[in-house]
PyMOL CGO cylinders between C-alpha atoms (Angstrom):
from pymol import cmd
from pymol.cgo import CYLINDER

trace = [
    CYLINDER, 33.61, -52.81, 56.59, 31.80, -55.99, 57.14, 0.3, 1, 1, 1, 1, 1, 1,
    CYLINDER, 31.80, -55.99, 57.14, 28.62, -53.97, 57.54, 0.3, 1, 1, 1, 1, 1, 1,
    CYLINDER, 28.62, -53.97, 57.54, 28.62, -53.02, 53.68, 0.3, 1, 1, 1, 1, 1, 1,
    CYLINDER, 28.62, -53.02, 53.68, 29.71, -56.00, 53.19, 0.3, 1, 1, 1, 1, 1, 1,
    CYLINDER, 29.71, -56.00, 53.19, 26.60, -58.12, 54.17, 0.3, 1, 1, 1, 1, 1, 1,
    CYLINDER, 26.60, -58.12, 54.17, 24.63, -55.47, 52.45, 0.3, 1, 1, 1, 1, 1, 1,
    CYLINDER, 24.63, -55.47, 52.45, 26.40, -56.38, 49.19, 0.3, 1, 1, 1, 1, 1, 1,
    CYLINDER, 26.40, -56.38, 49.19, 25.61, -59.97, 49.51, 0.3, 1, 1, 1, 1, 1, 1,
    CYLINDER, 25.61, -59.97, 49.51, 22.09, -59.24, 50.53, 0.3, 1, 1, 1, 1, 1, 1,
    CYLINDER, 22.09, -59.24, 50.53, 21.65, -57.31, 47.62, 0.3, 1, 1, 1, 1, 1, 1,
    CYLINDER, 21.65, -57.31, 47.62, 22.84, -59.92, 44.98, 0.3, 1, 1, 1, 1, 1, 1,
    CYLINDER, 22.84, -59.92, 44.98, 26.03, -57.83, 44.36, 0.3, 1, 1, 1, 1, 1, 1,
    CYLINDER, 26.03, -57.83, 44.36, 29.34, -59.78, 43.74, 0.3, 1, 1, 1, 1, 1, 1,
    CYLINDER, 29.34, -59.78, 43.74, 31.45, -59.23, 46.93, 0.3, 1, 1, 1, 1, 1, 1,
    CYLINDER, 31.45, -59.23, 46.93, 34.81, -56.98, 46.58, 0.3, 1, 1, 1, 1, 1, 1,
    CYLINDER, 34.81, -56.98, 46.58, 37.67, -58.69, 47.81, 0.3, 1, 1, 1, 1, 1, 1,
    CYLINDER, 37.67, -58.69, 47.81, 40.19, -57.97, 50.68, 0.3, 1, 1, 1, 1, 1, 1,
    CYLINDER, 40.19, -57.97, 50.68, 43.82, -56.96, 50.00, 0.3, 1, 1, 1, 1, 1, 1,
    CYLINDER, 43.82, -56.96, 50.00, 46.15, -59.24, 52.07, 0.3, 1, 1, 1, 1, 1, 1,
    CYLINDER, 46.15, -59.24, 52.07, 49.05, -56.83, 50.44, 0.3, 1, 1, 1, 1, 1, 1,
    CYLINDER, 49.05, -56.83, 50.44, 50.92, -56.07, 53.61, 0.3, 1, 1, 1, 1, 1, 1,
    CYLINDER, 50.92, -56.07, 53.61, 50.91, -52.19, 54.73, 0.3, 1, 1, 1, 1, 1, 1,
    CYLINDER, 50.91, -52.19, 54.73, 53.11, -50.06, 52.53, 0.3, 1, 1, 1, 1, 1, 1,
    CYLINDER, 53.11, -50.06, 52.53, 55.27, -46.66, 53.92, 0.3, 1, 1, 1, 1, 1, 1,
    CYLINDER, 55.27, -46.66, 53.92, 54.67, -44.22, 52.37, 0.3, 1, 1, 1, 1, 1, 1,
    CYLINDER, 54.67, -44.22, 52.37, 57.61, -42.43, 50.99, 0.3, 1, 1, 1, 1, 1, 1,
    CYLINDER, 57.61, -42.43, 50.99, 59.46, -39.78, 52.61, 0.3, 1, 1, 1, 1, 1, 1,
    CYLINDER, 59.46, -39.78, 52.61, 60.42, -36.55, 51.40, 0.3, 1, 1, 1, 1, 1, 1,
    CYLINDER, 60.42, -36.55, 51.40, 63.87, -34.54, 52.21, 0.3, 1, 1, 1, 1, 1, 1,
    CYLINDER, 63.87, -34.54, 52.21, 63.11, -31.04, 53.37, 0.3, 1, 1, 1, 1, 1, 1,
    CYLINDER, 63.11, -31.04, 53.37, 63.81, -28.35, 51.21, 0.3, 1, 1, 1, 1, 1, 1,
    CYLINDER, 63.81, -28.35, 51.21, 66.47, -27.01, 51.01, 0.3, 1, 1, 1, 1, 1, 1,
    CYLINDER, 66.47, -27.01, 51.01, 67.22, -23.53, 49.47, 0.3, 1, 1, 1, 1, 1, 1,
    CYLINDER, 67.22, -23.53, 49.47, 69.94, -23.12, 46.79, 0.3, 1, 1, 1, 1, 1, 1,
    CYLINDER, 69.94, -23.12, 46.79, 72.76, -21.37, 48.05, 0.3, 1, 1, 1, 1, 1, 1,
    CYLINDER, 72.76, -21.37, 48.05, 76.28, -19.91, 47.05, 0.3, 1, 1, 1, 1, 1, 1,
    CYLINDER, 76.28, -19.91, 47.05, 79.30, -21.52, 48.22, 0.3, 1, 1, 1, 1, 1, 1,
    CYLINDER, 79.30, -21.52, 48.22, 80.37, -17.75, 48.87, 0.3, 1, 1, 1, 1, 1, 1,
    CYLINDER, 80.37, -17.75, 48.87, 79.60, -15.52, 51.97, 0.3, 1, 1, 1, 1, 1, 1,
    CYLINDER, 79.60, -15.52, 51.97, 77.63, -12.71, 50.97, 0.3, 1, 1, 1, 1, 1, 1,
    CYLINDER, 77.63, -12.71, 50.97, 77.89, -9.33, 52.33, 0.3, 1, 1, 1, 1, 1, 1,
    CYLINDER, 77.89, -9.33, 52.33, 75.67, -6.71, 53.02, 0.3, 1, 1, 1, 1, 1, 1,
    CYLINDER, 75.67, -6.71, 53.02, 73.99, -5.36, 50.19, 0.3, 1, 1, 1, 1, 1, 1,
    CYLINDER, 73.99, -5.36, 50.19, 75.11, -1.56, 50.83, 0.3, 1, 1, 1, 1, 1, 1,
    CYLINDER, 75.11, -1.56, 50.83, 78.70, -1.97, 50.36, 0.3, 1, 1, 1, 1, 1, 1,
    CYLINDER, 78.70, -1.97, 50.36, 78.83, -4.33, 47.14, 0.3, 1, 1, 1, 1, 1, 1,
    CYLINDER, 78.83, -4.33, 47.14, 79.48, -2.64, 43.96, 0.3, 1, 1, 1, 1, 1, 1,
    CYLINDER, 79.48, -2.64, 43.96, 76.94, -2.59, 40.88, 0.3, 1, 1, 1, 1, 1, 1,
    CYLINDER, 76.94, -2.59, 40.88, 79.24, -5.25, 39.65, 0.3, 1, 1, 1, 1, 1, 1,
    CYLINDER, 79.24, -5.25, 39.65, 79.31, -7.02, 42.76, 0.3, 1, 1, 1, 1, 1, 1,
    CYLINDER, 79.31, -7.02, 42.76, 75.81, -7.70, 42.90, 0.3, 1, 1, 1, 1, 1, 1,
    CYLINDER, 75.81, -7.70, 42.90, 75.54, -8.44, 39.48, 0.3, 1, 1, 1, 1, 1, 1,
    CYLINDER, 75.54, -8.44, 39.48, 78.11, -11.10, 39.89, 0.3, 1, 1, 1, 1, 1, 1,
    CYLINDER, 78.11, -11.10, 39.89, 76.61, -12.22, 43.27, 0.3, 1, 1, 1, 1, 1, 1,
    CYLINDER, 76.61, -12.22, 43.27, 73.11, -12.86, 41.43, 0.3, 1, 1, 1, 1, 1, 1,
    CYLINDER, 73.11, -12.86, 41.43, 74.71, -14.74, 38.73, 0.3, 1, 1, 1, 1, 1, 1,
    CYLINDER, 74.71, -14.74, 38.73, 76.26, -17.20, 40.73, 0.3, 1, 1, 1, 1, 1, 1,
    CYLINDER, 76.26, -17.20, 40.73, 73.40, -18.46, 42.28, 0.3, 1, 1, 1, 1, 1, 1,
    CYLINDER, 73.40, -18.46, 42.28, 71.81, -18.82, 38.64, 0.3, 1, 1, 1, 1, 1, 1,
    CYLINDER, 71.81, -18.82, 38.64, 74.16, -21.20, 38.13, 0.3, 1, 1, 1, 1, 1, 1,
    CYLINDER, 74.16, -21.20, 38.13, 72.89, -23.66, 40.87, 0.3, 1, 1, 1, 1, 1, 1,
    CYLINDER, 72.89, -23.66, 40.87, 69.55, -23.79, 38.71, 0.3, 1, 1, 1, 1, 1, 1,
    CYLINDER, 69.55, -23.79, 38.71, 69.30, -27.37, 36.76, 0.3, 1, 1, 1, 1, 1, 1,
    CYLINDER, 69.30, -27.37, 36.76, 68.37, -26.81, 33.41, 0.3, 1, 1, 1, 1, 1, 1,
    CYLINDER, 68.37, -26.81, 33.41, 66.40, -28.50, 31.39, 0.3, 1, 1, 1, 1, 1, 1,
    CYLINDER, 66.40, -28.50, 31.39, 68.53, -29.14, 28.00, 0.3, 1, 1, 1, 1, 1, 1,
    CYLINDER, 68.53, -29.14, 28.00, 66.24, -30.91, 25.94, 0.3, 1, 1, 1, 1, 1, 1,
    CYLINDER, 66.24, -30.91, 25.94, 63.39, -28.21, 26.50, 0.3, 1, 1, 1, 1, 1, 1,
    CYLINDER, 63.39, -28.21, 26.50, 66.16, -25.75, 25.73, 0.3, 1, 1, 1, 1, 1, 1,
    CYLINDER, 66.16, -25.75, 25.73, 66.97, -27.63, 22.55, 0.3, 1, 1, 1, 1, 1, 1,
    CYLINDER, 66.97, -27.63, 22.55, 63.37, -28.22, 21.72, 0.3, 1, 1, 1, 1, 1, 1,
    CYLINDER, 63.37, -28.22, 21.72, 62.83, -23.85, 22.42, 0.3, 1, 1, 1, 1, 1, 1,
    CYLINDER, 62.83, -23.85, 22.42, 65.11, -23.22, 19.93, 0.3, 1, 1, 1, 1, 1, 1,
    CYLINDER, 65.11, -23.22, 19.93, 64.41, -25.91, 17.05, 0.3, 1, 1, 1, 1, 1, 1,
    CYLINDER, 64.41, -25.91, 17.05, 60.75, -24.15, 17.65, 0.3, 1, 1, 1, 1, 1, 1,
    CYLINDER, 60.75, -24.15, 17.65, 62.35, -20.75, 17.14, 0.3, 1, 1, 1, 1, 1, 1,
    CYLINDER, 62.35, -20.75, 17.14, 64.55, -21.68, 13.91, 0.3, 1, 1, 1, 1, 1, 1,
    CYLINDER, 64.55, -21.68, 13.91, 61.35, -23.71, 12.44, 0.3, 1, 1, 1, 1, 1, 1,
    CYLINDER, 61.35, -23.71, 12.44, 59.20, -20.37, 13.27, 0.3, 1, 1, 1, 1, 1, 1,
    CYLINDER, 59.20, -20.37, 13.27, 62.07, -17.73, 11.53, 0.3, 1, 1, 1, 1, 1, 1,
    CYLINDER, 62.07, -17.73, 11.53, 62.25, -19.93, 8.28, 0.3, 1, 1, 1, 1, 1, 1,
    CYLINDER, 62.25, -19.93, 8.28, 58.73, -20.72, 7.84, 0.3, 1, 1, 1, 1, 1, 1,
    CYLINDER, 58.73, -20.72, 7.84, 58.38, -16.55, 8.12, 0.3, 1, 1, 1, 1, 1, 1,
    CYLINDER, 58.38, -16.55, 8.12, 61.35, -16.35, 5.82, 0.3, 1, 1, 1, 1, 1, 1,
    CYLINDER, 61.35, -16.35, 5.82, 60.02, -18.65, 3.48, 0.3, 1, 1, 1, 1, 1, 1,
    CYLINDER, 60.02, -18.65, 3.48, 56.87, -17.24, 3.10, 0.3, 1, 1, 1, 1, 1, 1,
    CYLINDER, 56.87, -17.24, 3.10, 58.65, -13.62, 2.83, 0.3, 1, 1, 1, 1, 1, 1,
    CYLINDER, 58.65, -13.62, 2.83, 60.45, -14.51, -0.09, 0.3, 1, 1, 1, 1, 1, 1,
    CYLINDER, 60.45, -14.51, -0.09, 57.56, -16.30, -1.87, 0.3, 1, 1, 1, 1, 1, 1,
    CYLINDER, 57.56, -16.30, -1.87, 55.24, -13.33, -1.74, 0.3, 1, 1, 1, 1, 1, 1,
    CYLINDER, 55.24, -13.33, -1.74, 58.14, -11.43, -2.61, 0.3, 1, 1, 1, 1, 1, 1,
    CYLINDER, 58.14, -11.43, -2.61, 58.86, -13.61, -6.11, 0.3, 1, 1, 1, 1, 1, 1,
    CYLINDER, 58.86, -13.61, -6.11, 55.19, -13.20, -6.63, 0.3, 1, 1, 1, 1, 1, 1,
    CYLINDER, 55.19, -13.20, -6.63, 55.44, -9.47, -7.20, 0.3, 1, 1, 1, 1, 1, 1,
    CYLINDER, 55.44, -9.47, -7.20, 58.47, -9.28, -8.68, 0.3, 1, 1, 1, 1, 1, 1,
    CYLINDER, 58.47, -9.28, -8.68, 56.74, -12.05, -11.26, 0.3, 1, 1, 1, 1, 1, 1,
    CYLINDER, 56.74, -12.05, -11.26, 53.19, -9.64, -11.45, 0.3, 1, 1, 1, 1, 1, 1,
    CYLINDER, 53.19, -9.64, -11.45, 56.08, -6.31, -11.63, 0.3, 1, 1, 1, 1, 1, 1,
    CYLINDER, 56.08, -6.31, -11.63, 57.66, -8.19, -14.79, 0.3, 1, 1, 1, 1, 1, 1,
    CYLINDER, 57.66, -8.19, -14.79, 54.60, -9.32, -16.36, 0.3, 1, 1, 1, 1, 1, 1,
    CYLINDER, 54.60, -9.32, -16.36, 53.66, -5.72, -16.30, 0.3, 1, 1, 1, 1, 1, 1,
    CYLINDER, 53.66, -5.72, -16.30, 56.52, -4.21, -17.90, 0.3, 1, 1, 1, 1, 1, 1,
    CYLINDER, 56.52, -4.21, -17.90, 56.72, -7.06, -20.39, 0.3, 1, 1, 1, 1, 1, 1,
    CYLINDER, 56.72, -7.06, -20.39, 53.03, -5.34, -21.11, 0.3, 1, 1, 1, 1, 1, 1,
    CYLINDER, 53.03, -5.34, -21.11, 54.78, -1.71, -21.19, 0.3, 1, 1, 1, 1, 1, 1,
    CYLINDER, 54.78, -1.71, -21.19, 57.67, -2.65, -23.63, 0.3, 1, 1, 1, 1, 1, 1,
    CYLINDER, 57.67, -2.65, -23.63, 55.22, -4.02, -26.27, 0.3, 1, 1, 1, 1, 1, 1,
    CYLINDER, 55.22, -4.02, -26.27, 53.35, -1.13, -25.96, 0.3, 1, 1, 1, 1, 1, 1,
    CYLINDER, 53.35, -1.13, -25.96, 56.34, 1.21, -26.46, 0.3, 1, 1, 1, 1, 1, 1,
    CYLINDER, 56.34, 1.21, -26.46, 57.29, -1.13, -29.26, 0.3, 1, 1, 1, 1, 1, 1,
    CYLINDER, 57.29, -1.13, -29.26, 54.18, -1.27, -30.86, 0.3, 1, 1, 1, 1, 1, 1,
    CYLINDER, 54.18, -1.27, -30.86, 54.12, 3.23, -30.95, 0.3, 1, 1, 1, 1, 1, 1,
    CYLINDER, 54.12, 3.23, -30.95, 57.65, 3.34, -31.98, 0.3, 1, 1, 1, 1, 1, 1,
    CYLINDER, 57.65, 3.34, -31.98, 57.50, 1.29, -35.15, 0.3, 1, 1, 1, 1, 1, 1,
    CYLINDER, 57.50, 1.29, -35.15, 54.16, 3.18, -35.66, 0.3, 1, 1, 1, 1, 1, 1,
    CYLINDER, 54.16, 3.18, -35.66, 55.74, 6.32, -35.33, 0.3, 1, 1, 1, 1, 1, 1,
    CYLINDER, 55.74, 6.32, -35.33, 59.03, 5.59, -37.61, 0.3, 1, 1, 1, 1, 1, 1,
    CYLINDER, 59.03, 5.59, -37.61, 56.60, 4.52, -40.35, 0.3, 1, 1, 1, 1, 1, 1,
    CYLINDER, 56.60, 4.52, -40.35, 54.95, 8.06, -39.85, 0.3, 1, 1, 1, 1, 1, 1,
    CYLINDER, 54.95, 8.06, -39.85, 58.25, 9.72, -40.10, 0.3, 1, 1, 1, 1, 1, 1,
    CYLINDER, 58.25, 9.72, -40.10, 59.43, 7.74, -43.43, 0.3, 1, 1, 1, 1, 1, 1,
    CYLINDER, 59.43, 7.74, -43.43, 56.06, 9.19, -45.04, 0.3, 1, 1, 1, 1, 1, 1,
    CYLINDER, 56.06, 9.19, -45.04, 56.51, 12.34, -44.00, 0.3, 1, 1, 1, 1, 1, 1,
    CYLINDER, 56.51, 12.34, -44.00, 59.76, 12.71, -44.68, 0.3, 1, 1, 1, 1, 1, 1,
    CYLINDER, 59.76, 12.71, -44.68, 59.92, 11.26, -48.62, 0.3, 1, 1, 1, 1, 1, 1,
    CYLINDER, 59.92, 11.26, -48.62, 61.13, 14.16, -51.02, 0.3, 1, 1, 1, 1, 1, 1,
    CYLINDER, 61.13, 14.16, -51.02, 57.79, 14.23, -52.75, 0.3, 1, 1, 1, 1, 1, 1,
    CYLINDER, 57.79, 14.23, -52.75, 55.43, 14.53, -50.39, 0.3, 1, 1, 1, 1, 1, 1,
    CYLINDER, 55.43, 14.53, -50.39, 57.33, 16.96, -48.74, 0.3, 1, 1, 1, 1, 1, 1,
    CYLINDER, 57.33, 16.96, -48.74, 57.42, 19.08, -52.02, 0.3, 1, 1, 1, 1, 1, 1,
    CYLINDER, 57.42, 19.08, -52.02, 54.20, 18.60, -52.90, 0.3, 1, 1, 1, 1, 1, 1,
    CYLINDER, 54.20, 18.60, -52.90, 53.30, 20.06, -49.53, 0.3, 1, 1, 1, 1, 1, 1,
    CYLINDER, 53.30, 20.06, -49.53, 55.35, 23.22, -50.40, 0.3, 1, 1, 1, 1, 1, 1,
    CYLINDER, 55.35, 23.22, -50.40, 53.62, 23.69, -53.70, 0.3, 1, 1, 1, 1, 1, 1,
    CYLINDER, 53.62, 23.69, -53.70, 49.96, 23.09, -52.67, 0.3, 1, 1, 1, 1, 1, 1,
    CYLINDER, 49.96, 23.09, -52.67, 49.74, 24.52, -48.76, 0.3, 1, 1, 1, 1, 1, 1,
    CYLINDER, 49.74, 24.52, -48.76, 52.42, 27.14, -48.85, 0.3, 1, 1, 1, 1, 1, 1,
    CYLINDER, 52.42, 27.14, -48.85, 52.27, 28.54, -52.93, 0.3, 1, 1, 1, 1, 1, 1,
    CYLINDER, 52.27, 28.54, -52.93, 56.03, 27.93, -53.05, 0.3, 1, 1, 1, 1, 1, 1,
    CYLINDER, 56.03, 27.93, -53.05, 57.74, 27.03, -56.81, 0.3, 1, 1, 1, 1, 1, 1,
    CYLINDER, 57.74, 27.03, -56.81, 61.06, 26.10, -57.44, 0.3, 1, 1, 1, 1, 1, 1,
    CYLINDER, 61.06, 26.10, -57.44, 63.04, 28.51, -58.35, 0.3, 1, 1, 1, 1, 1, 1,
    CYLINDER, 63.04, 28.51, -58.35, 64.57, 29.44, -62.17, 0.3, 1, 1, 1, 1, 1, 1,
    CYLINDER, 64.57, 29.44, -62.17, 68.22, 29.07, -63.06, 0.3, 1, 1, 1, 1, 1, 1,
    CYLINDER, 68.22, 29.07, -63.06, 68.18, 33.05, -63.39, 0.3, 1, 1, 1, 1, 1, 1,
    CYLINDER, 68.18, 33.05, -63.39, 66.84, 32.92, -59.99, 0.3, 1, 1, 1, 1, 1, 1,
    CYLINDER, 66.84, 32.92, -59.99, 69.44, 31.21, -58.12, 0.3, 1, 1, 1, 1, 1, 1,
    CYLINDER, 69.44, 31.21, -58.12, 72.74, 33.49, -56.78, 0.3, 1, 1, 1, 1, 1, 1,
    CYLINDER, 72.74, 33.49, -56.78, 75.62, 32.32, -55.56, 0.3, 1, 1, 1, 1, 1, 1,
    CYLINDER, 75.62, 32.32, -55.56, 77.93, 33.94, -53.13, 0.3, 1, 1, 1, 1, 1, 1,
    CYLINDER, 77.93, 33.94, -53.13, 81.81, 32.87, -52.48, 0.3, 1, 1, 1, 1, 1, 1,
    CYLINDER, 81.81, 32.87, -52.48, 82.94, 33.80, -49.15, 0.3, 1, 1, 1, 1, 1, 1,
    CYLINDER, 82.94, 33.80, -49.15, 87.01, 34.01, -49.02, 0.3, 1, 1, 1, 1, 1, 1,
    CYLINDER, 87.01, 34.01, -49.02, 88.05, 34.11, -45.88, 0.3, 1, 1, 1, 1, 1, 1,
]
cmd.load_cgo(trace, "trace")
């Protein structure tokens, strides 16, 4: 160490300084240990389905958990479902809007033919045009009071 130093100094460089911090331990680690039941296990050939299940979930519950990440998971999962909700139901009102707007479109339409039409009926069904059609297109005349019979029907 004094070797670089001299070349510091020789060089013009300011000179780093010593610690005089006394030596620090370092710290020591426990060994692992492996997470274990509190119950004897037995062989795995003569447990049960259930057994083993049950065996498997009671180490699980050794495992710390982490509550806020758990807590932060699902705020993450209800923000996620109602921003997809949100957006389902705003695309939805959107058609249903464009839908209405449409048949608004249709009913005016519709409206528009039937008072058309109903006008077209009234003039073609007034008493004189519809006799003047008989006379001029079809030759008919009206008929003579010595033309007209009438029958009585007793029952």
């Amino acid at each position: 160490m004094k070797g670089m130093f001299a070349v510091l100094t020789t060089l013009g460089l300011p000179q780093a300084r010593q610690s005089y911090a006394p030596n620090r331990r370092k710290p020591t680690f426990a060994p692992f240990k492996p997470l274990r039941s509190r119950r004897t296990r037995l062989p795995v050939s003569t447990l049960t389905f259930a057994q083993r299940l049950q065996q498997q979930l009671s180490g699980a519950y050794a495992i710390p958990v982490n509550w806020l990440a758990v807590a932060n998971f699902l705020a993450l999962v209800a923000f996620m479902l109602i921003s997809i909700t949100v957006v389902y139901y705003s695309y939805e009102g959107r058609q249903q809007v464009s839908e209405l707007a449409q048949l608004q479109q249709e009913r005016d339409y519709l409206q528009q033919k039937g008072s058309y039409l109903s006008r077209d009926q009234n003039e073609l069904s007034e008493f004189s045009r519809i006799e003047n059609t008989a006379i001029q297109e079809l030759g008919m005349r009206r008929p003579a009071k010595q033309d007209i019979v009438i029958f009585k029907y007793d029952r």
